[in-house]
Each structure stands twice: as C-alpha cells, then as structure tokens.
Jmol script that loads the backbone (N, CA, C; Angstrom):
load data "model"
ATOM      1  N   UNK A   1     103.736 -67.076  45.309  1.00  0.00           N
ATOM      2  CA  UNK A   1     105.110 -67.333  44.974  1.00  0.00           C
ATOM      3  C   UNK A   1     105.984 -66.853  46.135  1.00  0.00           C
ATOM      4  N   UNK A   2     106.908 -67.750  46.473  1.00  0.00           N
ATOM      5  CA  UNK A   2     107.279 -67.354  47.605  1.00  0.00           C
ATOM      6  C   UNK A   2     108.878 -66.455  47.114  1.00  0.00           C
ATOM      7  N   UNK A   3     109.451 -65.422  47.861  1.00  0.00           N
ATOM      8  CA  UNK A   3     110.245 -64.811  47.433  1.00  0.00           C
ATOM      9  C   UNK A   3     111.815 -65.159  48.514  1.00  0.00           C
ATOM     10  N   UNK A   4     112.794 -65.262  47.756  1.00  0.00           N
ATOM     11  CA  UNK A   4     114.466 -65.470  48.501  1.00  0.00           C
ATOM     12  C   UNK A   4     114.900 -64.294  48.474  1.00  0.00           C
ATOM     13  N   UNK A   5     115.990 -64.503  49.623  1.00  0.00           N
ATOM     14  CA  UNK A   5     116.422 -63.590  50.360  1.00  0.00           C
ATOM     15  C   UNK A   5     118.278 -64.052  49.915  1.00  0.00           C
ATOM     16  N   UNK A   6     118.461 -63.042  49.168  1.00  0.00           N
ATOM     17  CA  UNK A   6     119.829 -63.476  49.296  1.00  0.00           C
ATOM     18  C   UNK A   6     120.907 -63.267  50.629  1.00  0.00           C
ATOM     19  N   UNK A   7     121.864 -64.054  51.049  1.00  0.00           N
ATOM     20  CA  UNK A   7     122.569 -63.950  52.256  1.00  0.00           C
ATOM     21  C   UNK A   7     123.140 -62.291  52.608  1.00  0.00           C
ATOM     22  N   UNK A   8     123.954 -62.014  51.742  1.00  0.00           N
ATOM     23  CA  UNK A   8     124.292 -60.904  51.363  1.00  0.00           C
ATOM     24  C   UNK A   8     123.197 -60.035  51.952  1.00  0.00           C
ATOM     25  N   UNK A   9     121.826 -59.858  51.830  1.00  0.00           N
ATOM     26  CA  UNK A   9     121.120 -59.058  51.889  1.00  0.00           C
ATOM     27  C   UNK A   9     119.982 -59.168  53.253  1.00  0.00           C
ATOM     28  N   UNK A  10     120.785 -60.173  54.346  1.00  0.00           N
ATOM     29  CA  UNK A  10     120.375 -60.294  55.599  1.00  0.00           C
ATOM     30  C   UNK A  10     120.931 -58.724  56.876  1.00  0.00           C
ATOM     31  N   UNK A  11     120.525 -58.939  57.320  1.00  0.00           N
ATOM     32  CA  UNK A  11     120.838 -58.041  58.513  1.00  0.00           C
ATOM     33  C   UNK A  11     121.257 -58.831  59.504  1.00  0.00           C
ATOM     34  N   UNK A  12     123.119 -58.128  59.823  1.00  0.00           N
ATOM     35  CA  UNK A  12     123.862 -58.510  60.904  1.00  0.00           C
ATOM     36  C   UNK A  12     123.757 -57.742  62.078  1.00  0.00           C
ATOM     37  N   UNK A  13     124.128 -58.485  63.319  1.00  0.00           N
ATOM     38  CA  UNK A  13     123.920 -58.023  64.387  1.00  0.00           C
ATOM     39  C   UNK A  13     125.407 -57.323  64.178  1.00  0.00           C
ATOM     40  N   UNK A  14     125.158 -55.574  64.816  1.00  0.00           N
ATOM     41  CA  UNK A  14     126.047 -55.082  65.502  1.00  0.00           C
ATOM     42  C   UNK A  14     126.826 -55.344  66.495  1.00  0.00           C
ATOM     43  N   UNK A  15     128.001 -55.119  66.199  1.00  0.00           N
ATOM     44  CA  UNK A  15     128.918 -55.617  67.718  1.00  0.00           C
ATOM     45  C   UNK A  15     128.809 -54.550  68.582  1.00  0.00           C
ATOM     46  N   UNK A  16     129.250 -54.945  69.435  1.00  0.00           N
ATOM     47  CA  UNK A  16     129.329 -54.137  70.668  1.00  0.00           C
ATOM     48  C   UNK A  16     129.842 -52.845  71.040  1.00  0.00           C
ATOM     49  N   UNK A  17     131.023 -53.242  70.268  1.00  0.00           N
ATOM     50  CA  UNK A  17     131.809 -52.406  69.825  1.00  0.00           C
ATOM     51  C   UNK A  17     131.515 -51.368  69.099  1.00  0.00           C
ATOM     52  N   UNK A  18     130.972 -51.198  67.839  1.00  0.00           N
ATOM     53  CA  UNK A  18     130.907 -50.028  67.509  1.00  0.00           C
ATOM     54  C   UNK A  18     129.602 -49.206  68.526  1.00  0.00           C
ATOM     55  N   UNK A  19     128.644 -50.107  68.989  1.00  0.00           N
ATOM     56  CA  UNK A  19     127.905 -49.263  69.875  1.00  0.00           C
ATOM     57  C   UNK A  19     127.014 -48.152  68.685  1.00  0.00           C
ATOM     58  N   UNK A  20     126.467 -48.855  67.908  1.00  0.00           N
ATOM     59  CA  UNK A  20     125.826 -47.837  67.041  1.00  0.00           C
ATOM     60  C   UNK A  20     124.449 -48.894  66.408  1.00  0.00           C
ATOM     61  N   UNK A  21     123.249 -48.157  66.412  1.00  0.00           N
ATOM     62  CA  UNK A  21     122.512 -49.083  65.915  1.00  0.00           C
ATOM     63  C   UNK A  21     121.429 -48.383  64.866  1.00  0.00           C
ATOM     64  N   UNK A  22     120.457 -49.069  64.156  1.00  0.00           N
ATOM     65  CA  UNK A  22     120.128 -47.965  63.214  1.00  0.00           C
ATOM     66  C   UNK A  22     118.182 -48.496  63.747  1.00  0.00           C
ATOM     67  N   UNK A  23     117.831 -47.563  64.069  1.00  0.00           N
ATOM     68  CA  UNK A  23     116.376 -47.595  64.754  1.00  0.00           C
ATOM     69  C   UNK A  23     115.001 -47.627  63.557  1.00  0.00           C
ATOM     70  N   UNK A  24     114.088 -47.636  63.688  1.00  0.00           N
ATOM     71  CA  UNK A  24     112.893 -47.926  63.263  1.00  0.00           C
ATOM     72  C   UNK A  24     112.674 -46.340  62.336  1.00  0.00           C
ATOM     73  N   UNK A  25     113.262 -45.274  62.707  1.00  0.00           N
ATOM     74  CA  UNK A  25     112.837 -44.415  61.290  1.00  0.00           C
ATOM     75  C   UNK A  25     114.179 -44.328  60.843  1.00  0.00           C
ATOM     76  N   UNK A  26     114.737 -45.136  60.960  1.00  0.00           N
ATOM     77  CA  UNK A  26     116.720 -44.835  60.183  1.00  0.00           C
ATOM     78  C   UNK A  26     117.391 -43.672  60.794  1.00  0.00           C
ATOM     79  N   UNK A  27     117.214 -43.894  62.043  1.00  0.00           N
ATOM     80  CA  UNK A  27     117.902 -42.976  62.635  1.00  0.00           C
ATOM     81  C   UNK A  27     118.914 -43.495  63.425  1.00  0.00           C
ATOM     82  N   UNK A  28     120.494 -43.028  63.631  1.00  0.00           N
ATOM     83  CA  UNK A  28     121.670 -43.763  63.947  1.00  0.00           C
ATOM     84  C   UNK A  28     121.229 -43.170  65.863  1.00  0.00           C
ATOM     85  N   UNK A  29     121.028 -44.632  66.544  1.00  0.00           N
ATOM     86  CA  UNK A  29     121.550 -43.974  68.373  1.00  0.00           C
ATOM     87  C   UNK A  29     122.457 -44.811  68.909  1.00  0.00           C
ATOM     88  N   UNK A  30     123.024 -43.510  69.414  1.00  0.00           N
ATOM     89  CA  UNK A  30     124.314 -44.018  69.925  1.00  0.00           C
ATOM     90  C   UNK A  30     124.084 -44.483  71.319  1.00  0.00           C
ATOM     91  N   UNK A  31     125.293 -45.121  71.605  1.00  0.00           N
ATOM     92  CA  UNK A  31     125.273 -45.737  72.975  1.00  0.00           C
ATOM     93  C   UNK A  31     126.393 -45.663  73.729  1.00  0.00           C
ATOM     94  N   UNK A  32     126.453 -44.369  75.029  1.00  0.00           N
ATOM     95  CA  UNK A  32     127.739 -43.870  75.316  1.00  0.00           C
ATOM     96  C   UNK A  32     127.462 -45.274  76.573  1.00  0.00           C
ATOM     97  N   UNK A  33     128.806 -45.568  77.244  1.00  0.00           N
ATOM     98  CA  UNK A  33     129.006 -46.731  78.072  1.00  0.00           C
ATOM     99  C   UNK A  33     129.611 -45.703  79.072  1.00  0.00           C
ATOM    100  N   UNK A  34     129.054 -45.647  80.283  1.00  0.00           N
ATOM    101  CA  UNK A  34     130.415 -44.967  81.544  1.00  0.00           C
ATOM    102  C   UNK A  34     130.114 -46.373  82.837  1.00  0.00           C
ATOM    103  N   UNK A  35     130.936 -45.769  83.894  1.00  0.00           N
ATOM    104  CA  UNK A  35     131.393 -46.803  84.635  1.00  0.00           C
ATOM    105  C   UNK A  35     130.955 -45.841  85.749  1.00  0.00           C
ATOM    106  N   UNK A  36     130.266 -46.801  86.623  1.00  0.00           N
ATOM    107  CA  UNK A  36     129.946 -46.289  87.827  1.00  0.00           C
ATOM    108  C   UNK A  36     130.458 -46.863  89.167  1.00  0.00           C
ATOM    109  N   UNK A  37     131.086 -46.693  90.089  1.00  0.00           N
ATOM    110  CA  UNK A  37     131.978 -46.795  90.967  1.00  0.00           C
ATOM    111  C   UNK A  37     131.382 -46.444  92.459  1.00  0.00           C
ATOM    112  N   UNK A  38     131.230 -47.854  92.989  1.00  0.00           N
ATOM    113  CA  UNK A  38     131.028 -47.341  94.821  1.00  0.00           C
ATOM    114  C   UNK A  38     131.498 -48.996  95.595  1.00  0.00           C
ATOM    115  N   UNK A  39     131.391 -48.932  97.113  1.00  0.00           N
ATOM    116  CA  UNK A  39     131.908 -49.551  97.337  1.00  0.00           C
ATOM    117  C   UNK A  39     131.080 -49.801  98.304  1.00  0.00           C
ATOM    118  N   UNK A  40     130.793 -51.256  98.682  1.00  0.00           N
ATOM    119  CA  UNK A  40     129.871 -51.917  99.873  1.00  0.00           C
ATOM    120  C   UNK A  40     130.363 -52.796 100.371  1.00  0.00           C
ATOM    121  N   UNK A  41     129.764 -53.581 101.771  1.00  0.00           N
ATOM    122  CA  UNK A  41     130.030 -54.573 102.545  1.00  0.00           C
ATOM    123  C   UNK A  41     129.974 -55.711 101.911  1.00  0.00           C
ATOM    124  N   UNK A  42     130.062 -56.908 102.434  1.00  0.00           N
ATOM    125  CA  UNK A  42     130.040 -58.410 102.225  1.00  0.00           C
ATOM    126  C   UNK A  42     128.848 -58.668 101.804  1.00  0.00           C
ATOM    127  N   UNK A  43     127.932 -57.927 102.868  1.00  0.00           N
ATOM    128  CA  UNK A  43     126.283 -58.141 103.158  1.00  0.00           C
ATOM    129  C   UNK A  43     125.393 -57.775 102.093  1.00  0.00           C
ATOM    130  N   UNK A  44     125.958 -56.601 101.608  1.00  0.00           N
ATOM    131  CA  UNK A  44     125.590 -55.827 100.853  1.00  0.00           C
ATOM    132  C   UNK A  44     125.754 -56.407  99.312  1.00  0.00           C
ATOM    133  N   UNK A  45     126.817 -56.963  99.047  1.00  0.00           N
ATOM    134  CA  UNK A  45     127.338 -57.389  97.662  1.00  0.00           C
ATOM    135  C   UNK A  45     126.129 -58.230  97.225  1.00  0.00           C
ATOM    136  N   UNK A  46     125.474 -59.098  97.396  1.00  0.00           N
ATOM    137  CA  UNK A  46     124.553 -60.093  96.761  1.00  0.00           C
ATOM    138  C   UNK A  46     123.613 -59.185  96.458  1.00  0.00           C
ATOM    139  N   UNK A  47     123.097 -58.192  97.307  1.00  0.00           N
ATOM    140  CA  UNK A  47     121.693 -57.630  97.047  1.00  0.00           C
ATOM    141  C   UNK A  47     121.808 -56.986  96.152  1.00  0.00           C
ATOM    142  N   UNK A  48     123.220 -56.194  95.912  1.00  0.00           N
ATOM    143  CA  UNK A  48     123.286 -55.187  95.064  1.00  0.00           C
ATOM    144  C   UNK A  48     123.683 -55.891  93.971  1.00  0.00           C
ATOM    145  N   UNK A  49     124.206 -57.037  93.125  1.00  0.00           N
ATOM    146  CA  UNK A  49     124.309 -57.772  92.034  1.00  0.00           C
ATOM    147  C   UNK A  49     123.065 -58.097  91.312  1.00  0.00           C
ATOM    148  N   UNK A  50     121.936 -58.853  92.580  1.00  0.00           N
ATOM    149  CA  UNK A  50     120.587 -59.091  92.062  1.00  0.00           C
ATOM    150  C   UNK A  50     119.771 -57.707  91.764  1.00  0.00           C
ATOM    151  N   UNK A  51     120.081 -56.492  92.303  1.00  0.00           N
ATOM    152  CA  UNK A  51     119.378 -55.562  91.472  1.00  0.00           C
ATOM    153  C   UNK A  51     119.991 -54.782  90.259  1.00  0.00           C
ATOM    154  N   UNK A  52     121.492 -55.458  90.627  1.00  0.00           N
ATOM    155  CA  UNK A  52     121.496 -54.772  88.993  1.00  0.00           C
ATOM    156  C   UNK A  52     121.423 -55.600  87.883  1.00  0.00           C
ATOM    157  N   UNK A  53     121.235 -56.715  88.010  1.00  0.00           N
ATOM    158  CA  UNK A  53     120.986 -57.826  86.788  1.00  0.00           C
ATOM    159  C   UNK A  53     119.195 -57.601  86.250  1.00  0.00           C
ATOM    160  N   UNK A  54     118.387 -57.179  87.191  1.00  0.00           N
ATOM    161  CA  UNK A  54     117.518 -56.905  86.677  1.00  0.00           C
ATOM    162  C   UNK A  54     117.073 -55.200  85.788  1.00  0.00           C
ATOM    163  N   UNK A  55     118.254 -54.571  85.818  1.00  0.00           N
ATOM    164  CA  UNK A  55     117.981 -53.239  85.310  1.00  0.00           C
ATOM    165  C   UNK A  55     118.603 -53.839  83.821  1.00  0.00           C
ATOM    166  N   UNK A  56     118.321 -53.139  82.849  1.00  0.00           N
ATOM    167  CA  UNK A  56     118.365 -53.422  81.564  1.00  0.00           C
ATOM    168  C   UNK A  56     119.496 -52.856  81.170  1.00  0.00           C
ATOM    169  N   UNK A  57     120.250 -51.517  81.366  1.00  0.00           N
ATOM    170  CA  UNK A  57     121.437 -51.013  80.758  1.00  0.00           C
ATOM    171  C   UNK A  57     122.614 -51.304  81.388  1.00  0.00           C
ATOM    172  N   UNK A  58     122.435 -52.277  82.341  1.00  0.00           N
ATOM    173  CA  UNK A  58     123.921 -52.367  83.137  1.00  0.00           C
ATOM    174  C   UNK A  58     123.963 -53.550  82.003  1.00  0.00           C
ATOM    175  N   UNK A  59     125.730 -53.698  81.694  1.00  0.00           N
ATOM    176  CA  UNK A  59     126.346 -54.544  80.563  1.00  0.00           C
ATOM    177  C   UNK A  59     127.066 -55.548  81.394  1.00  0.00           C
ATOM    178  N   UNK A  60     128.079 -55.043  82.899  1.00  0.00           N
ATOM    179  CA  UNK A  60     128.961 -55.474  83.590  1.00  0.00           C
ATOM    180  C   UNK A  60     129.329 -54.960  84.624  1.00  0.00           C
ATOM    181  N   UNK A  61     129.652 -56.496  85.603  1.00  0.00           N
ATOM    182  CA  UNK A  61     129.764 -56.032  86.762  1.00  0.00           C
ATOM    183  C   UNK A  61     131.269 -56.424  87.591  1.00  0.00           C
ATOM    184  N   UNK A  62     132.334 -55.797  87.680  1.00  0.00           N
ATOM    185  CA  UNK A  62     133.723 -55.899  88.048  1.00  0.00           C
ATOM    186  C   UNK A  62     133.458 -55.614  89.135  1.00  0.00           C
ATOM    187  N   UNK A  63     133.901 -56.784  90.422  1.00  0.00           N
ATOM    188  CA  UNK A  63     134.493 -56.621  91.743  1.00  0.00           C
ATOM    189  C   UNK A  63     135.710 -56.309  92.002  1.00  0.00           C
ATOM    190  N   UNK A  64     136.213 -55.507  92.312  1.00  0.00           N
ATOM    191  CA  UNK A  64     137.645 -55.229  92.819  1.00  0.00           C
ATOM    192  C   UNK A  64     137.631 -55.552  94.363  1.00  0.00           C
ATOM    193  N   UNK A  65     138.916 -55.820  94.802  1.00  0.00           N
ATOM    194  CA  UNK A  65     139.152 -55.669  96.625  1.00  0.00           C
ATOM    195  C   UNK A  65     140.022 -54.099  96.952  1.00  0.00           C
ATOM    196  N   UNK A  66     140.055 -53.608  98.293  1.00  0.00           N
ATOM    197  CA  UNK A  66     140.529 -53.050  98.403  1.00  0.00           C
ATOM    198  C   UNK A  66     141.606 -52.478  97.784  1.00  0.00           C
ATOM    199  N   UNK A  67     142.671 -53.287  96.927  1.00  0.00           N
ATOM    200  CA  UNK A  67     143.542 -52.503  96.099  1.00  0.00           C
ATOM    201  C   UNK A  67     143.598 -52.653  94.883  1.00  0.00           C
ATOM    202  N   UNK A  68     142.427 -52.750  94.384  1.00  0.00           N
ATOM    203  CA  UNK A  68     142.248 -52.199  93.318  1.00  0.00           C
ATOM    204  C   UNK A  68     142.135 -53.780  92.067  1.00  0.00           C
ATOM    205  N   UNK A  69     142.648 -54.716  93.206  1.00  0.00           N
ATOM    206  CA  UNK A  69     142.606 -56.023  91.852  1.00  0.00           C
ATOM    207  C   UNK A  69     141.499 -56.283  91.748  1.00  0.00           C
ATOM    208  N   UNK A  70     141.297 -57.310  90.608  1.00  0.00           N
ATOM    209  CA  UNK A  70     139.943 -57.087  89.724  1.00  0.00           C
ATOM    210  C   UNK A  70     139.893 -59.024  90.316  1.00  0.00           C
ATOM    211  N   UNK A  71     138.165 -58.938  90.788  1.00  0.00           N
ATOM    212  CA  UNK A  71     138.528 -60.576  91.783  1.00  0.00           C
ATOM    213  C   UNK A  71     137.633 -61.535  90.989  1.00  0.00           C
ATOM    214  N   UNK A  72     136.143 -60.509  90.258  1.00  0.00           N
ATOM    215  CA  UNK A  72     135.691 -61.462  89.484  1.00  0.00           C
ATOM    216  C   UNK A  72     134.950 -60.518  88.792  1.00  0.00           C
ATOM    217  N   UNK A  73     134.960 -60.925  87.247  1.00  0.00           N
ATOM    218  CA  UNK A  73     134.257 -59.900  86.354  1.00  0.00           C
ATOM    219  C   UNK A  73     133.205 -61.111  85.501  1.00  0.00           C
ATOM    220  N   UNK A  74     131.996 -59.886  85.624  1.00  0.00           N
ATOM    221  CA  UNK A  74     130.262 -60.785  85.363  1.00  0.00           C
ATOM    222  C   UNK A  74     130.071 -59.993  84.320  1.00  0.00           C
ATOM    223  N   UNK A  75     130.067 -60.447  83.372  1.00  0.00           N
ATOM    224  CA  UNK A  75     128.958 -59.880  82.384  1.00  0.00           C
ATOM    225  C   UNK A  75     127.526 -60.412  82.412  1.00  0.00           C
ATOM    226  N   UNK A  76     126.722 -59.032  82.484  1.00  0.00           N
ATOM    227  CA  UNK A  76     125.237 -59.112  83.235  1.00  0.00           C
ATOM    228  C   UNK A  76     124.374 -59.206  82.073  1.00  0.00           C
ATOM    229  N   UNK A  77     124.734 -58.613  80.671  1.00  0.00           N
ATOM    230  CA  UNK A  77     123.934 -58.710  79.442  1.00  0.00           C
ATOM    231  C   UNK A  77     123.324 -60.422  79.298  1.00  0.00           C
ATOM    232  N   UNK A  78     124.070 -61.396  79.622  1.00  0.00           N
ATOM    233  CA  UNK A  78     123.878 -62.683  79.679  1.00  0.00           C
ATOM    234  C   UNK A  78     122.553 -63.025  80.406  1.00  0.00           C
ATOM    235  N   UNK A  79     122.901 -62.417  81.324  1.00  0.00           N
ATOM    236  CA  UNK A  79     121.345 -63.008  82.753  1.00  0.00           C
ATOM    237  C   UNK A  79     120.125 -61.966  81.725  1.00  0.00           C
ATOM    238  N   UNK A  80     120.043 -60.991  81.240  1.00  0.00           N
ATOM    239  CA  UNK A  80     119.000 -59.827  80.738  1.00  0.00           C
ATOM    240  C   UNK A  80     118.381 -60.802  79.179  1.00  0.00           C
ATOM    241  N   UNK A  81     119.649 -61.347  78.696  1.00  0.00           N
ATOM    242  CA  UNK A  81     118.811 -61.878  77.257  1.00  0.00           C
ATOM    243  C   UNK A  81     118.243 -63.359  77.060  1.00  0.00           C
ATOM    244  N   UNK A  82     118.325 -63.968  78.731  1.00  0.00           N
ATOM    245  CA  UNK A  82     117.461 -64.841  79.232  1.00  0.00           C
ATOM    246  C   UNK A  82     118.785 -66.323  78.649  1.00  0.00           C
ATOM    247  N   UNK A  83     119.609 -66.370  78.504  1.00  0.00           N
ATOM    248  CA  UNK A  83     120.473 -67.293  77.748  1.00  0.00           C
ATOM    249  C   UNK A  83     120.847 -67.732  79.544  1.00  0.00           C
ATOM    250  N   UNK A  84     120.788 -67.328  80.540  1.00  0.00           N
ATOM    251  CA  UNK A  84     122.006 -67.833  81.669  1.00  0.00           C
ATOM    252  C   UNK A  84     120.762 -68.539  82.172  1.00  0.00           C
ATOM    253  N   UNK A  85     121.010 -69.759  82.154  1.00  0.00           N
ATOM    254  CA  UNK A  85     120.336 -71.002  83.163  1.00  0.00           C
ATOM    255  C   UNK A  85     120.732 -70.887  84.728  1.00  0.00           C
ATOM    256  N   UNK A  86     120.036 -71.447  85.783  1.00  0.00           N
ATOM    257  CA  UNK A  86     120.268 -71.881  87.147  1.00  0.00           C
ATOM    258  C   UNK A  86     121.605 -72.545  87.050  1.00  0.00           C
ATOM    259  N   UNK A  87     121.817 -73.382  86.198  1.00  0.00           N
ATOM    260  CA  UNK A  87     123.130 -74.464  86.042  1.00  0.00           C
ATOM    261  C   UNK A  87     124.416 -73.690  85.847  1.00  0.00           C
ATOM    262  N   UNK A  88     124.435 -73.001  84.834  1.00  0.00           N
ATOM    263  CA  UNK A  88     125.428 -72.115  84.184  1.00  0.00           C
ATOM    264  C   UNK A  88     125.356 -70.609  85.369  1.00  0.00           C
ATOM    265  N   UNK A  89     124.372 -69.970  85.877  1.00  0.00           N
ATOM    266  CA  UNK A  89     125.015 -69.210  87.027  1.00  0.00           C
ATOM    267  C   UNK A  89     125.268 -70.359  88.513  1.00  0.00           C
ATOM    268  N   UNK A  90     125.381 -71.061  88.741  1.00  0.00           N
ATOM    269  CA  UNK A  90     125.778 -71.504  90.239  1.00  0.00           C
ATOM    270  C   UNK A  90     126.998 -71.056  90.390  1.00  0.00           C
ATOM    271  N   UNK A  91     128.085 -71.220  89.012  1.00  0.00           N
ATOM    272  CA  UNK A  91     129.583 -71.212  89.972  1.00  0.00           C
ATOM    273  C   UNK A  91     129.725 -69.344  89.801  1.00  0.00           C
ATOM    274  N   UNK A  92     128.938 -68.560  89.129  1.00  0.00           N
ATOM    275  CA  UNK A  92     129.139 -67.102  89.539  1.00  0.00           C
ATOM    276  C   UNK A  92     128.454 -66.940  90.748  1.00  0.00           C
ATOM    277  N   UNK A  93     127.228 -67.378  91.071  1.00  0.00           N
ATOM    278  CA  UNK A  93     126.568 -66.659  92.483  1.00  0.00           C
ATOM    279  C   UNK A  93     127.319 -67.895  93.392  1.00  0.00           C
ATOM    280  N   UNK A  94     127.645 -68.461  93.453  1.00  0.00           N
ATOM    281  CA  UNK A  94     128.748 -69.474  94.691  1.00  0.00           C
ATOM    282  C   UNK A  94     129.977 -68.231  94.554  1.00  0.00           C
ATOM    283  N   UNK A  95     130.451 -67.954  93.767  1.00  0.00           N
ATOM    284  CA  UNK A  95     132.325 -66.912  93.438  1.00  0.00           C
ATOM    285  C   UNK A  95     131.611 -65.988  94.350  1.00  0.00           C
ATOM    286  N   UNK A  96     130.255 -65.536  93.932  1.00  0.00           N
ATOM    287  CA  UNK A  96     129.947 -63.689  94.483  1.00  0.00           C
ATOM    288  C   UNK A  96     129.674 -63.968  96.120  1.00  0.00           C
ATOM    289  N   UNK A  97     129.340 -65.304  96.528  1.00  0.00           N
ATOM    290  CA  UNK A  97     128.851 -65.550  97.894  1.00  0.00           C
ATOM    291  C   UNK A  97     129.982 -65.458  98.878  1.00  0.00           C
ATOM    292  N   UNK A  98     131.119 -66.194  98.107  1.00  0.00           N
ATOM    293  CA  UNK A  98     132.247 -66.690  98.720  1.00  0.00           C
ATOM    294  C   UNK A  98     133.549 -64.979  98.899  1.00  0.00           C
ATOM    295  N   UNK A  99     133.322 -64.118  97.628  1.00  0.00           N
ATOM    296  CA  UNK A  99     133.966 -63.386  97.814  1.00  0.00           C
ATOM    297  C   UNK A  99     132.980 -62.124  98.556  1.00  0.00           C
ATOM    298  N   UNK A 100     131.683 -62.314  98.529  1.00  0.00           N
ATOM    299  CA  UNK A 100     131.228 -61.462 100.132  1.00  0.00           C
ATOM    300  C   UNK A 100     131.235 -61.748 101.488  1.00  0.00           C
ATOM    301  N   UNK A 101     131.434 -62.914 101.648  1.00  0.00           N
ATOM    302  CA  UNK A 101     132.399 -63.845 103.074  1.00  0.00           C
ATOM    303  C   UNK A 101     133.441 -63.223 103.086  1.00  0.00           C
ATOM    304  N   UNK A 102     134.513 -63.312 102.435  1.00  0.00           N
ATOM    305  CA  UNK A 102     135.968 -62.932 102.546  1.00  0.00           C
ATOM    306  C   UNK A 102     136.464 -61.454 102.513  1.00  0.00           C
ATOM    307  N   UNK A 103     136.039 -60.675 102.080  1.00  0.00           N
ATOM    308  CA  UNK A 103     136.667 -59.680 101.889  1.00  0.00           C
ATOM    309  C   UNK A 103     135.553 -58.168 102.279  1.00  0.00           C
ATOM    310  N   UNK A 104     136.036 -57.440 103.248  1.00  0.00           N
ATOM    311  CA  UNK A 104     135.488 -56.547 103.680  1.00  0.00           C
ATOM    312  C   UNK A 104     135.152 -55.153 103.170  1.00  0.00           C
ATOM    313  N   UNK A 105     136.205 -54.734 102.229  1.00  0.00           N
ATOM    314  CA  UNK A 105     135.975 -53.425 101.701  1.00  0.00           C
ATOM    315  C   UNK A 105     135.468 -53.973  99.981  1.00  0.00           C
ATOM    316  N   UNK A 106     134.662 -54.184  99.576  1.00  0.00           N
ATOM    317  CA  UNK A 106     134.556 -54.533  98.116  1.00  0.00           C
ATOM    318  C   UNK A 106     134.124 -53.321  97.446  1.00  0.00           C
ATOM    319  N   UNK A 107     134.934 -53.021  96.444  1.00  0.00           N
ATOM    320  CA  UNK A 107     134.273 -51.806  94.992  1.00  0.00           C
ATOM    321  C   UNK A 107     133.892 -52.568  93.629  1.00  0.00           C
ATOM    322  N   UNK A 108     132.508 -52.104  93.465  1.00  0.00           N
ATOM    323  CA  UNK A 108     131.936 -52.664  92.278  1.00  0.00           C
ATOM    324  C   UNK A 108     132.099 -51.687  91.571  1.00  0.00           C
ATOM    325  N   UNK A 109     132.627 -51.708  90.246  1.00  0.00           N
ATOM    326  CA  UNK A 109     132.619 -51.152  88.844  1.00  0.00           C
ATOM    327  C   UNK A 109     131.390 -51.593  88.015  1.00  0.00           C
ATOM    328  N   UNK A 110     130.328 -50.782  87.938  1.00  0.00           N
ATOM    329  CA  UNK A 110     129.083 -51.160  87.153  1.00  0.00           C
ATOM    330  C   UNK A 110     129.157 -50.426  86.039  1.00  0.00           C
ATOM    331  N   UNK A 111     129.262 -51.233  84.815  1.00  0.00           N
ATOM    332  CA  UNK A 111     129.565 -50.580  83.465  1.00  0.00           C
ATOM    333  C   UNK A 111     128.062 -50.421  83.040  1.00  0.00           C
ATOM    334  N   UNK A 112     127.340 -49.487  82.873  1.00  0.00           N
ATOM    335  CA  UNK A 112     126.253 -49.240  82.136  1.00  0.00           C
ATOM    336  C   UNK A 112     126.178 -48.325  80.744  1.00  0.00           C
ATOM    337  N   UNK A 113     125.406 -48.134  80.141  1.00  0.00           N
ATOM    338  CA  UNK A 113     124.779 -48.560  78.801  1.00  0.00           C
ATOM    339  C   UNK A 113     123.820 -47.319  78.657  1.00  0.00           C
ATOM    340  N   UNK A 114     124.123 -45.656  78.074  1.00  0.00           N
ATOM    341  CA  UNK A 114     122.920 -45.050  77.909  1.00  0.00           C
ATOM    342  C   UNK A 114     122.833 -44.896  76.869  1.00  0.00           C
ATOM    343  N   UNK A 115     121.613 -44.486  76.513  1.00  0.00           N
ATOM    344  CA  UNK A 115     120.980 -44.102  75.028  1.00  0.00           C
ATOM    345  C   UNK A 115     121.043 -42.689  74.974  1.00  0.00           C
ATOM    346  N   UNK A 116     121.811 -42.303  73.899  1.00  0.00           N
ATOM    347  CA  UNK A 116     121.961 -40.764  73.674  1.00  0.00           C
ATOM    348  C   UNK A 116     120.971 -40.562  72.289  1.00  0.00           C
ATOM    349  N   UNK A 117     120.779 -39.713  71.728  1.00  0.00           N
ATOM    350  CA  UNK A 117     120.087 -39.527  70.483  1.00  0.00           C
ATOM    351  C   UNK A 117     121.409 -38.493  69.476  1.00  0.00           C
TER     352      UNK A 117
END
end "model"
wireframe off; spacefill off
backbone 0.3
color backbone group
C-alpha cells in the first residue's frame, strides 16, 4: 500500500537568509557569512575568479574599481550547484575579461560562507 504525503508536511528549502539549517541528528548550524577583501591586477582577476568558483563556501564575488564602485557583482553559488551552463556564463566571463583589460587597481569582495556549530 503505498502511503501520501500531505503538502503541508513536505520539507522547504531554507532561505538564505535566515542562514540556519537543521542537520542529520537535529541539530541547528549556523552559517556566519564575512567578506573578505584584497585587491589584484587585470592579470590576476580571471585566475583568481576561477579559483574561487571552485571552493564551495564562497557565495559571491563583487568587483569594485579603485573608488570603491561596485562594476560587476557574480553570484558564485550558481556555477557550485551545477545550474550555470557555458551559454548562460559567456556574458559574465566576457564582463570579467573586459573589466581585467580596463581597469588597473581592482578589489574583489569575496563573500564566504562558514559553518559554525
């Protein structure tokens, strides 16, 4: 006999937002977010995007220019949960190519993702 599941009694995905999730012995872990801050060349910008898309807790990646404006903001969770196609990143890695051509002092804001208990 096969058994129903009423809707009501599904499990929703947590938002982001509260940043709280409930683990395998019912235990609540939290997830503090800080922002990590440095600043590299033109040359430098591509290499350092492709290694942080492959680390698992970076969430986002904000380019600023020298004063501080914000030139293109990536959310990296996208490329990690396998959803971003070749098609759908061209016009971000063309933006990240074009703004490591142009602009000499670049600061990346890397928002990452730790697990506290």
């Amino acid at each position: 006999m096969e058994e129903y599941i009423e809707h009501d009694d599904l499990e929703k995905e947590v938002p982001a937002e509260k940043m709280a999730k409930e683990s395998a012995e019912g235990k609540k872990e939290k997830k503090r977010v800080y922002v990590e801050e440095l600043e590299v060349s033109g040359q430098q910008l591509w290499d350092r995007i492709k290694e942080l898309a492959h680390e698992s807790n970076v969430r986002r990646v904000v380019i600023k220019n020298r004063e501080g404006r914000t030139v293109l903001d990536v959310p990296l969770w996208i490329a990690t949960a396998g959803g971003l196609t070749a098609v759908m990143a061209f016009p971000i890695i063309s933006a990240i190519g074009v703004i490591g051509g142009l602009l000499a002092g670049i600061r990346l804001e890397i928002e990452r993702e730790e697990e506290t208990l």
